[in-house]
Residue, then its C-alpha position, 0 to 999 in steps of 0.5 A: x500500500x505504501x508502495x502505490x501511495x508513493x508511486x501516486x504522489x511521485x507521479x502527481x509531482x510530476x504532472x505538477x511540475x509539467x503542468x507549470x512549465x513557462x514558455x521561453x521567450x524568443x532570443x532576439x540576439x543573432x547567433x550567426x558566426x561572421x563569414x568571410x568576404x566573398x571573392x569577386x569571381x569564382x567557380x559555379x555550374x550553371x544547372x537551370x532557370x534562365x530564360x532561353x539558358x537550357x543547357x546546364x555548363x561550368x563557369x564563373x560567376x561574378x559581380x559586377x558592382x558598377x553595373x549592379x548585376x550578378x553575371x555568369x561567364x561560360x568555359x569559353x570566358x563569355x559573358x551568357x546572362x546578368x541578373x540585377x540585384x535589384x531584380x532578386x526576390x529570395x536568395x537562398x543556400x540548398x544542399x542535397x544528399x545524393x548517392x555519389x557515382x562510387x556509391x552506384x557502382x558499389x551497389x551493382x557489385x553482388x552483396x554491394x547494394x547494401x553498401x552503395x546506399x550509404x556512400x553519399x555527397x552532400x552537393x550545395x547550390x546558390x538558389x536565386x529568386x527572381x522576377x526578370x524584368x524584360x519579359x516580367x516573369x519570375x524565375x528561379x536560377x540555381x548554381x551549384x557551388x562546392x565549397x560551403x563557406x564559399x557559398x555562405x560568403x556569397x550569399x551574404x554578399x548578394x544579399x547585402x548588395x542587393x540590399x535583401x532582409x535577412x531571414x535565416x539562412x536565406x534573404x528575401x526582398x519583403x513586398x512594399x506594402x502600398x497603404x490607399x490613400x484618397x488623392x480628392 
């Protein structure tokens, strides 16, 4: 009888205590870690978005402050398209865990398929929303970038350049909100 007893306060406490749980506020302070400048020009793989611009391709992208535009250069050093800062909506990272080529070799090899689903690369793109201004229509560009601090650095550039609000990872151009006013 004691035994039920103490097991019946024991677990009334702990529905007490439970009970009175206060919700933490939300931290307003930005635990972001400083990323390093972004280099002018660097390494990207085209894979899809623009208008007209099917075929993914290797190339550079870079920034061209004095025209205010992010531009991509084919392999043949060509300039293929710019989009203008101000014509970025959202500019976001993206990372996919995909099976890599060893991966899919490994899983052919009798006994090997149990192996080969876990050999994965992890492959990150630079993800840009945007309305094009000369047919007016949005559009999503996505690049993919090796190296992860690189991508972070570009991001944060792009999203100071274009003069974007931070939210998270991402940063995105908030709409301009038009308040009516009577014109009589």
């Amino acid at each position: 009888m004691k035994k039920v007893l103490f097991f019946l306060a024991l677990s009334l406490f702990a529905c007490a205590s439970i009970a009175s749980a206060q919700p933490r506020p939300v931290d307003k302070t930005s635990n972001q870690t400083p990323v390093k400048p972004a280099p002018a020009t660097f390494g990207a793989k085209y894979e899809g978005g623009m208008f007209g611009f099917g075929k993914k391709e290797e190339g550079m992208l870079k920034f061209d402050d004095v025209n205010s535009r992010l531009v991509f250069y084919g392999k043949d050093q060509k300039e293929k398209f710019g989009i203008p800062y101000e014509a970025m909506l959202v500019v976001t990272p993206q990372s996919q865990s995909v099976q890599s080529t060893a991966g899919k070799v490994v899983s052919v090899i009798p006994y090997g398929s149990l192996i080969g689903g876990f050999i994965k690369e992890k492959r990150r793109y630079l993800v840009i929303n945007f309305d094009d201004p000369d047919v007016e229509a949005k559009g999503v560009l996505s690049f993919r970038i090796d190296d992860q601090p690189l991508l972070d650095s570009v991001i944060a550039a792009l999203g100071t350049k274009a003069q974007l609000k931070q939210r998270g990872d991402a940063y995105i151009r908030p709409k301009v909100v038009k308040t009516g006013g009577d014109d009589q």
